[in-house]
C-alpha atoms as a printed R data frame, in Angstrom:
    type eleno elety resid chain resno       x      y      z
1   ATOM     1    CA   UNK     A     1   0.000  0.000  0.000
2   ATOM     2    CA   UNK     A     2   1.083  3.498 -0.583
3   ATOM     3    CA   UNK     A     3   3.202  5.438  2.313
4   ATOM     4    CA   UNK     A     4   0.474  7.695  4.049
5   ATOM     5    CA   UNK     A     5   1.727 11.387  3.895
6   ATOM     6    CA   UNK     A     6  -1.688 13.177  4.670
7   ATOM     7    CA   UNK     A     7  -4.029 12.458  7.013
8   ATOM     8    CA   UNK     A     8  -7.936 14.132  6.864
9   ATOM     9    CA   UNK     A     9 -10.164 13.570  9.828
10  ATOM    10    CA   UNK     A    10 -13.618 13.890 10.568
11  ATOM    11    CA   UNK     A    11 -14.396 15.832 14.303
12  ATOM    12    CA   UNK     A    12 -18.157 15.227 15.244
13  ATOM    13    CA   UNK     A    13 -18.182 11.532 15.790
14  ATOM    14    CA   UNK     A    14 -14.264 10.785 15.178
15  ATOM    15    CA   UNK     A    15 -11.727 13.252 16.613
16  ATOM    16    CA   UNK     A    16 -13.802 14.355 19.651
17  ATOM    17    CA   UNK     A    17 -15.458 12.086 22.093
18  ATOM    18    CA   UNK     A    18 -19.473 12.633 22.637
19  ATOM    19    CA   UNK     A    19 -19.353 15.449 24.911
20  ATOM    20    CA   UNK     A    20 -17.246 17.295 22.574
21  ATOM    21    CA   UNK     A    21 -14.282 16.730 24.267
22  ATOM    22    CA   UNK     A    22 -10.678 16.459 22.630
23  ATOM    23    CA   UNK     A    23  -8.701 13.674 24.525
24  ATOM    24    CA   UNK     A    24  -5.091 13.489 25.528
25  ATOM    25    CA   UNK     A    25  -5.020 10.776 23.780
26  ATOM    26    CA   UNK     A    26  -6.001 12.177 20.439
27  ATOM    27    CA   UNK     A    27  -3.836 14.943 20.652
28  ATOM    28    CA   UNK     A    28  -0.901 12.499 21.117
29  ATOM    29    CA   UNK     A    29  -1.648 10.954 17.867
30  ATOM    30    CA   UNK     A    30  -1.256 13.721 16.070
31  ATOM    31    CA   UNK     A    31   2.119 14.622 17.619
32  ATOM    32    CA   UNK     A    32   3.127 11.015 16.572
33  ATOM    33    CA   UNK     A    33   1.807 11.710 13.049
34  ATOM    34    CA   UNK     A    34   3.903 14.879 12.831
35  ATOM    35    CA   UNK     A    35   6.843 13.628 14.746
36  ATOM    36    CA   UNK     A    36   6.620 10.715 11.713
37  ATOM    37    CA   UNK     A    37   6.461 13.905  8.690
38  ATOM    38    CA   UNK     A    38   2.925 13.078  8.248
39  ATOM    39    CA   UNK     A    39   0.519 15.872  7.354
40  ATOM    40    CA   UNK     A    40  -2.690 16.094  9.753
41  ATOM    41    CA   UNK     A    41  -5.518 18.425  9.047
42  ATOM    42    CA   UNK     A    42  -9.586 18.189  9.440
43  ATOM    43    CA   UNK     A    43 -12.761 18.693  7.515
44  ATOM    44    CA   UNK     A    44 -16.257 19.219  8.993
45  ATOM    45    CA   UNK     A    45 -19.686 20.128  8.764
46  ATOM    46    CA   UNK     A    46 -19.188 22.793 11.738
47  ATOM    47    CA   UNK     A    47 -19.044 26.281 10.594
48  ATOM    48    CA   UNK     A    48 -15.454 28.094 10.270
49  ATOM    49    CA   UNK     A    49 -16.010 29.170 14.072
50  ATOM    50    CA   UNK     A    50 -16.701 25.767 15.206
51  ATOM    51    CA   UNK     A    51 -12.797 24.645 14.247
52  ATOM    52    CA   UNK     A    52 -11.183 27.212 15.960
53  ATOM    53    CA   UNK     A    53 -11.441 25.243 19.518
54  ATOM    54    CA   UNK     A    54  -9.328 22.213 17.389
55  ATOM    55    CA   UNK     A    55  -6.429 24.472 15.838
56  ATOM    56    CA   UNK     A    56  -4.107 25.297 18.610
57  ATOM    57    CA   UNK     A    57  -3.697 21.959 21.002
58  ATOM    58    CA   UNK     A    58  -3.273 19.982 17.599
59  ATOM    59    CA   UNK     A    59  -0.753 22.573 16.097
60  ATOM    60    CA   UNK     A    60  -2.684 22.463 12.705
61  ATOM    61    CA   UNK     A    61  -0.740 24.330  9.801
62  ATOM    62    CA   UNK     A    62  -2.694 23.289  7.028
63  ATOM    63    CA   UNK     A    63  -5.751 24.734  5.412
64  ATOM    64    CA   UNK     A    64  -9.028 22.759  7.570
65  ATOM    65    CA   UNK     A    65 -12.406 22.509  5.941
66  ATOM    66    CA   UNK     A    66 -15.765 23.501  7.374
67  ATOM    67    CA   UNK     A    67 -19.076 23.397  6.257
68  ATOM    68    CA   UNK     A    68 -18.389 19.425  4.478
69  ATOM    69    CA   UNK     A    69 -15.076 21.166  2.829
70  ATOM    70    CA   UNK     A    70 -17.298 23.647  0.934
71  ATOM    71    CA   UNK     A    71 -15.136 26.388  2.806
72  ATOM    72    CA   UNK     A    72 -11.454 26.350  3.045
73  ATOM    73    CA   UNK     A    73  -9.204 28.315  6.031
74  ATOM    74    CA   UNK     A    74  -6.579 28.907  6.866
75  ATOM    75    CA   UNK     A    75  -5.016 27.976 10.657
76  ATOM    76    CA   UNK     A    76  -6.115 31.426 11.432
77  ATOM    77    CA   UNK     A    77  -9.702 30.522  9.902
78  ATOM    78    CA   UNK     A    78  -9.088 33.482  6.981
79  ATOM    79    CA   UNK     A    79 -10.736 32.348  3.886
80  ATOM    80    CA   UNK     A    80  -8.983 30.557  1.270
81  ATOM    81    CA   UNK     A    81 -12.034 29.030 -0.982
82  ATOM    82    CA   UNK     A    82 -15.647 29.756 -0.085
83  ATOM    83    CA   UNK     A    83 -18.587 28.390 -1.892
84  ATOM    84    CA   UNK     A    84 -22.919 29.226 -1.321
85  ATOM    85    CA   UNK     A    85 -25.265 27.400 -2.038
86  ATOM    86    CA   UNK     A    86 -28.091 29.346 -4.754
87  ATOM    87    CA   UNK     A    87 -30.697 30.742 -3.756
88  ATOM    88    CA   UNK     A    88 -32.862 29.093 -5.640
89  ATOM    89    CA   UNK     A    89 -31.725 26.060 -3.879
90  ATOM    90    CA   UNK     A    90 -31.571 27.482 -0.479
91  ATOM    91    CA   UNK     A    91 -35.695 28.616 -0.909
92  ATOM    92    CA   UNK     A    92 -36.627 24.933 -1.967
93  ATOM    93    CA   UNK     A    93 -34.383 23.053  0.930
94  ATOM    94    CA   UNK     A    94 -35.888 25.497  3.546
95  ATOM    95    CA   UNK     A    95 -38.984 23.977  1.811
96  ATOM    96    CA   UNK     A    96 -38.373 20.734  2.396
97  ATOM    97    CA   UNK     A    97 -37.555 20.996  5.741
98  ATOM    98    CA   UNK     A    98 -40.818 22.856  6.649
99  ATOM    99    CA   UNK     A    99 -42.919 20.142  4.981
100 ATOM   100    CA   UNK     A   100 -40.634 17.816  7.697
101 ATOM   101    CA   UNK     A   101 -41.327 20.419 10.401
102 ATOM   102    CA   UNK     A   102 -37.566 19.785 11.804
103 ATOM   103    CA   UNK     A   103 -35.754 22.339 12.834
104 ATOM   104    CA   UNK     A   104 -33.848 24.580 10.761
105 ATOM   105    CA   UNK     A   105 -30.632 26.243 11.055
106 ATOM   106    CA   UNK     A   106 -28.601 28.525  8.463
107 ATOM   107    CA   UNK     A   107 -25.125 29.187  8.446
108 ATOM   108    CA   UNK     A   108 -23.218 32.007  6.778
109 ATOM   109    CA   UNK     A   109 -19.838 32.177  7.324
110 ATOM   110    CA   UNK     A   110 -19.873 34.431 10.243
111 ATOM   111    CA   UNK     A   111 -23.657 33.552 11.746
112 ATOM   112    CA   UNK     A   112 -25.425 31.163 12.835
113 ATOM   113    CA   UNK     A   113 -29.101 31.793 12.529
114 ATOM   114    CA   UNK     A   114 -32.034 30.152 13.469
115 ATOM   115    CA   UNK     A   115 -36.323 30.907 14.359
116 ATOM   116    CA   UNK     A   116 -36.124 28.939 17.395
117 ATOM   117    CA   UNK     A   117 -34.098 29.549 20.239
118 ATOM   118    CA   UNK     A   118 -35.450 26.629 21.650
119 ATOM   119    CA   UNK     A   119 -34.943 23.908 19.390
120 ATOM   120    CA   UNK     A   120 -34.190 20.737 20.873
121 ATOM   121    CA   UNK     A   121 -30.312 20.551 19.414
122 ATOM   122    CA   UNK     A   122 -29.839 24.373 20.116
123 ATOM   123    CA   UNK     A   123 -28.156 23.951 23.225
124 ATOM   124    CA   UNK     A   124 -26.027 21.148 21.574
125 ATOM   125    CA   UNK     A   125 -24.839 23.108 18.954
126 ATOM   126    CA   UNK     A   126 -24.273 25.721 21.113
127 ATOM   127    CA   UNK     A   127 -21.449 23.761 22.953
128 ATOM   128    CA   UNK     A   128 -20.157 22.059 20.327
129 ATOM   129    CA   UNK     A   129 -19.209 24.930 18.145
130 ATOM   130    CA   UNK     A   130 -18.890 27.162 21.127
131 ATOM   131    CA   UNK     A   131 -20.728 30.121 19.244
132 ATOM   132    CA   UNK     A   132 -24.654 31.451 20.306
133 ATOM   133    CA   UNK     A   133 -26.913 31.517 17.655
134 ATOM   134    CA   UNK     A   134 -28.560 34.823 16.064
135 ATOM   135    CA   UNK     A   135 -32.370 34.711 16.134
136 ATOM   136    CA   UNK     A   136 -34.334 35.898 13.720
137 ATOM   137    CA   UNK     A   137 -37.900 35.917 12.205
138 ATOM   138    CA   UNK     A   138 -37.495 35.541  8.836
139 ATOM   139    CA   UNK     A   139 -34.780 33.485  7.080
140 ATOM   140    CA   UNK     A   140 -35.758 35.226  3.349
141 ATOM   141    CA   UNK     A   141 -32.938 37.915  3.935
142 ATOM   142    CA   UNK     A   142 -29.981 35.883  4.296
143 ATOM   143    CA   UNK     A   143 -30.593 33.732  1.466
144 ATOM   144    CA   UNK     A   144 -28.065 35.056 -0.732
145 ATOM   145    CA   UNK     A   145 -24.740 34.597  1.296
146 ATOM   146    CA   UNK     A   146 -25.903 30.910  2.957
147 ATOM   147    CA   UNK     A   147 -23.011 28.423  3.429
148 ATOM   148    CA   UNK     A   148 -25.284 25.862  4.860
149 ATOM   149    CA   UNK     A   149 -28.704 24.711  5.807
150 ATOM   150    CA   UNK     A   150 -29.511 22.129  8.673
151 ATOM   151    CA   UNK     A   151 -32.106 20.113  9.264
152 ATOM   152    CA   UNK     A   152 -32.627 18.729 13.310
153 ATOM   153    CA   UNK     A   153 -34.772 16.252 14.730
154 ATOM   154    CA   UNK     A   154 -34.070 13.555 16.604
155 ATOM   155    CA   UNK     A   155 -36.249 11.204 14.567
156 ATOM   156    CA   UNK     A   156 -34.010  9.723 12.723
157 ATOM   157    CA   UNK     A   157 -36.250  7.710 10.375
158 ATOM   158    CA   UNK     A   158 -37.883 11.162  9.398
159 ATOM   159    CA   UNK     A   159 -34.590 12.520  8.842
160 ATOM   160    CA   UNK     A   160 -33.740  9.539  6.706
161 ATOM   161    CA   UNK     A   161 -36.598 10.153  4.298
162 ATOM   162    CA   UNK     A   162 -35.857 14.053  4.441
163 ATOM   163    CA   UNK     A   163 -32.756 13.554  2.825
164 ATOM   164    CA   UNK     A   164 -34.924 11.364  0.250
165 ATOM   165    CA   UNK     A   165 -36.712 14.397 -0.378
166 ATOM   166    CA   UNK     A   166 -34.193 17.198  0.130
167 ATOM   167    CA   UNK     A   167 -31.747 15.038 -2.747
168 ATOM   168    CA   UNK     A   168 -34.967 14.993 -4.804
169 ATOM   169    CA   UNK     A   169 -35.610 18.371 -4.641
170 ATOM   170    CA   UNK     A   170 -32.405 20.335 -4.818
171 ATOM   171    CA   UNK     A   171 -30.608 17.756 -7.517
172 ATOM   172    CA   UNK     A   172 -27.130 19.288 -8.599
173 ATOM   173    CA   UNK     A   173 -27.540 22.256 -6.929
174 ATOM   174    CA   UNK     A   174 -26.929 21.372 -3.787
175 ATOM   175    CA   UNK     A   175 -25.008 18.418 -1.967
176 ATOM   176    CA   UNK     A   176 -27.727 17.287  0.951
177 ATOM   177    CA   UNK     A   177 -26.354 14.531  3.396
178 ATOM   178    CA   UNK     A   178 -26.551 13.402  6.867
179 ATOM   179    CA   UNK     A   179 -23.924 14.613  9.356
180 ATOM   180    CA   UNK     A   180 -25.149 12.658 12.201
181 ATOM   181    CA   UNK     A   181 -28.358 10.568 13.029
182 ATOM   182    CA   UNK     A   182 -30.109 14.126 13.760
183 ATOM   183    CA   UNK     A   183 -28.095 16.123 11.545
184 ATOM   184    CA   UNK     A   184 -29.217 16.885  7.444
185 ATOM   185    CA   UNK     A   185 -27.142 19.045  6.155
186 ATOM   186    CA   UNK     A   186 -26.986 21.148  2.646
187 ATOM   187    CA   UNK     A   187 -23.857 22.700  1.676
188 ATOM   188    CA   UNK     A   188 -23.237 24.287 -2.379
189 ATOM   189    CA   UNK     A   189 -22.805 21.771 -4.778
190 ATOM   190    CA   UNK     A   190 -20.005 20.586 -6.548
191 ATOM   191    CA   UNK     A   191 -18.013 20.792 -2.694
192 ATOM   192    CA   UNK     A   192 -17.796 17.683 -0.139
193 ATOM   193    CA   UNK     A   193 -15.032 16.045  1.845
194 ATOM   194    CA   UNK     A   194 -13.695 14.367 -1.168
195 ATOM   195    CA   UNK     A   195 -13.036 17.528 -3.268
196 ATOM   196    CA   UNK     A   196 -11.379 18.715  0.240
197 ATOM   197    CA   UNK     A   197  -9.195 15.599  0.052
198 ATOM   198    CA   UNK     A   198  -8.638 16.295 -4.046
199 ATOM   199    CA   UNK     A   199  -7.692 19.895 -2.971
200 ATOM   200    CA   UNK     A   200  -5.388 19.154 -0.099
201 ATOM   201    CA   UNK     A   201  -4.064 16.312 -1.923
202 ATOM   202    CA   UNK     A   202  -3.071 19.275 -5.015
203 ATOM   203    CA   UNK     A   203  -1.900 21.503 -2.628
204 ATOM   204    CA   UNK     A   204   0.769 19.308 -0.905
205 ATOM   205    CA   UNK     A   205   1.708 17.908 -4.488
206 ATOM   206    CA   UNK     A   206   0.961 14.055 -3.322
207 ATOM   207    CA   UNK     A   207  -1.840 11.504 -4.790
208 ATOM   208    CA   UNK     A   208  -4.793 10.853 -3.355
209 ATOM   209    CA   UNK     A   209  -3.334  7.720 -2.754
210 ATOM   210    CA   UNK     A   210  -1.395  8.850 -0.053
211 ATOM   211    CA   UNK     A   211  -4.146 10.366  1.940
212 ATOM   212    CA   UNK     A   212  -5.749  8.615  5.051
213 ATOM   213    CA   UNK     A   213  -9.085  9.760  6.370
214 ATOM   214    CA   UNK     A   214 -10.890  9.007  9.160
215 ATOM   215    CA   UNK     A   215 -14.847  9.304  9.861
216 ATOM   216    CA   UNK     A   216 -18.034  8.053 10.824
217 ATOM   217    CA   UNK     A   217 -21.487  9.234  8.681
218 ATOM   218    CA   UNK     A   218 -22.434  9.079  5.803
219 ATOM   219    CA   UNK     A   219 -21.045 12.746  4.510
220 ATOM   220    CA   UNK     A   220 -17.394 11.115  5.241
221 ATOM   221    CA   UNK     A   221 -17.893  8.506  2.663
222 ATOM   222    CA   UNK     A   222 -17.095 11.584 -0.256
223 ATOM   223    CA   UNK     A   223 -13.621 11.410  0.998
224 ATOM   224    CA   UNK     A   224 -13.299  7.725  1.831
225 ATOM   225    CA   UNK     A   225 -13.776  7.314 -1.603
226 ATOM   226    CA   UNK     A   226 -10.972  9.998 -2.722
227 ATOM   227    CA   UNK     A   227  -8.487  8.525 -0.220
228 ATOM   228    CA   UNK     A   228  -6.381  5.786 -0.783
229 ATOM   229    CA   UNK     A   229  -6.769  4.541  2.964
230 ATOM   230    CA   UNK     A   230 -10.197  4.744  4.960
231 ATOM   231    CA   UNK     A   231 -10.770  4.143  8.661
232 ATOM   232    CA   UNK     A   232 -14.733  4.071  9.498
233 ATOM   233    CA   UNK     A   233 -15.183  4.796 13.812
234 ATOM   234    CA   UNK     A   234 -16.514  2.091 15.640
235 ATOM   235    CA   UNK     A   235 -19.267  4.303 16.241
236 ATOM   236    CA   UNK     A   236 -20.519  4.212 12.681
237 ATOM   237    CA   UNK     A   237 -23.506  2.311 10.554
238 ATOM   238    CA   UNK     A   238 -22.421 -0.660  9.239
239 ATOM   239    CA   UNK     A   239 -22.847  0.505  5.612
240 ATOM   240    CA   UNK     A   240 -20.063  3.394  6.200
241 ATOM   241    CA   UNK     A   241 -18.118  0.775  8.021
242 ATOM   242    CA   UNK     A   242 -18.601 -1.309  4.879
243 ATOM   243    CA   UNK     A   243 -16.811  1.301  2.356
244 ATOM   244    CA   UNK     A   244 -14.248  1.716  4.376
245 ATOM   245    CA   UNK     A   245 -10.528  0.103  4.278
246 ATOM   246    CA   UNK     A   246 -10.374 -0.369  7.962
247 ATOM   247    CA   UNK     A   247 -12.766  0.052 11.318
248 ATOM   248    CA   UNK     A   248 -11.232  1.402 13.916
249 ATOM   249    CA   UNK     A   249 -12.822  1.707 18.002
250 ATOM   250    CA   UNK     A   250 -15.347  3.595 19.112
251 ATOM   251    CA   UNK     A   251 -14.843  7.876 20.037
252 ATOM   252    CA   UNK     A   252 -15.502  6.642 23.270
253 ATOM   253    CA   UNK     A   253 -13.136  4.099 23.208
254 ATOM   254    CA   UNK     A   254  -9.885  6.287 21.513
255 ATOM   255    CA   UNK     A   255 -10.570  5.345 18.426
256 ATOM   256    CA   UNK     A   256  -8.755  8.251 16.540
257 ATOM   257    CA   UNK     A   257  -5.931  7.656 18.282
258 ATOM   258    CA   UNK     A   258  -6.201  3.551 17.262
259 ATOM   259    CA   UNK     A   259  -6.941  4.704 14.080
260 ATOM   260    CA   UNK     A   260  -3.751  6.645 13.956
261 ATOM   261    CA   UNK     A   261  -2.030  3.913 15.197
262 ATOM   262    CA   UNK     A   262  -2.839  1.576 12.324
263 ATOM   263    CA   UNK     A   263  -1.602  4.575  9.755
264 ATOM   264    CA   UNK     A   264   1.820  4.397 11.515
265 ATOM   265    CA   UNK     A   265   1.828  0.653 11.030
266 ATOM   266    CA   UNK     A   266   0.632  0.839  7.714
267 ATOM   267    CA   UNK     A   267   3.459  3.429  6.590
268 ATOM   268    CA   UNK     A   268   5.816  0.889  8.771
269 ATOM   269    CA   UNK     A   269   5.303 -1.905  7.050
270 ATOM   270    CA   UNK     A   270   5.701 -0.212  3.340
């Protein structure tokens, strides 16, 4: 197999444990990884802001992605590439989501705006990206600088068949995929975590090949496919763990750092 020189990882679900919380023993892996010259950076569906709490204990100097690697920062979150989704698109996925009646959320790259303070994930998202939400009454004026569009409930069946629907409706003009069980997310088309990999992959001047990532839902499996190793959390449904290369532990269990464990092997034994 091809000597690893990049490795992308996932944070909600992979690199952080369920209460958000970056272990010691993840941020040793990464010191290993650089200690070995091998590159580390991440890709999310969190907004730019949401990364920022990730960049300094894991010395990041590469370019991270946010919003599914439809936005691309700098360490010092300036913008390198930022994509939105159309309008026309943003009008028929808020749509959707009303017809749901989930909870919606939209994202610009400085805001995060929402109807209902009191949504049942608010409080959630509020600690994981460590940023309060803006309320508003009317979504209709912010529809022409959106970076993304979420969907909460915590049914997941009804989220399942929303992002039935929501692919239905917005086609190829906007990527719509699940970010976690209670998570649908629509970022601008043409932009996932496998053009992040292509892009990261051209910046470095390395294949593909030589990228590892590391994730857990089904919005990872863009860049499992673009990478030429794949490590699927313990965590995960068995059809991601299925398209992956490799399964690692649980986030619960350390299994980033496992994960980064079996890199260093794999790069050992080439």
């Amino acid at each position: 197999m091809t000597r690893i020189a990049l490795v992308v990882s996932d944070v909600d679900g992979t690199l952080v444990t369920r209460d958000k919380v970056l272990t010691d023993g993840a941020k040793g892996a990464v010191k290993r990884l650089r200690d070995a010259g091998i590159g580390f950076t991440i890709v999310s569906s969190r907004p730019t802001v949401g990364m920022r709490f990730l960049i300094e204990p894991l010395a990041i100097t590469l370019p991270v992605g946010s919003f599914n690697g439809s936005s691309i920062v700098d360490p010092k979150l300036n913008p390198i590439e930022q994509h939105l989704i159309p309008v026309p698109a943003a009008q028929r996925s808020l749509d959707v989501l009303n017809e749901f009646g989930v909870d919606i959320w939209l994202f610009t790259n400085d805001l995060w705006l929402t109807r209902n303070p009191d949504g049942e994930y608010v409080p959630h998202e509020k600690r994981a990206i460590r940023a309060d939400p803006t309320i508003v009454a009317d979504f209709a004026p912010c529809l022409s600088s959106v970076c993304k569009i979420v969907g909460a409930s915590s049914d997941a069946a009804l989220l399942q068949r929303c992002e039935a629907a929501m692919q239905k409706a917005v086609g190829a003009e906007a990527t719509a995929v699940r970010s976690q069980s209670y998570y649908l997310d629509v970022t601008p088309p043409g932009h996932d975590k496998g053009t992040f990999v292509e892009s990261m992959a051209r910046r470095l001047g390395i294949s593909t090949a030589a990228v590892a990532t590391i994730g857990d839902m089904q919005n990872d499996l863009a860049m499992f496919k673009k990478s030429g190793l794949s490590i699927a959390m313990g965590n995960a449904t068995d059809d991601v763990k299925k398209r992956a290369t490799h399964v690692t532990t649980t986030n619960e269990n350390e299994g980033f750092a496992r994960a980064i464990e079996m890199i260093l092997k794999n790069n050992e034994a080439g």
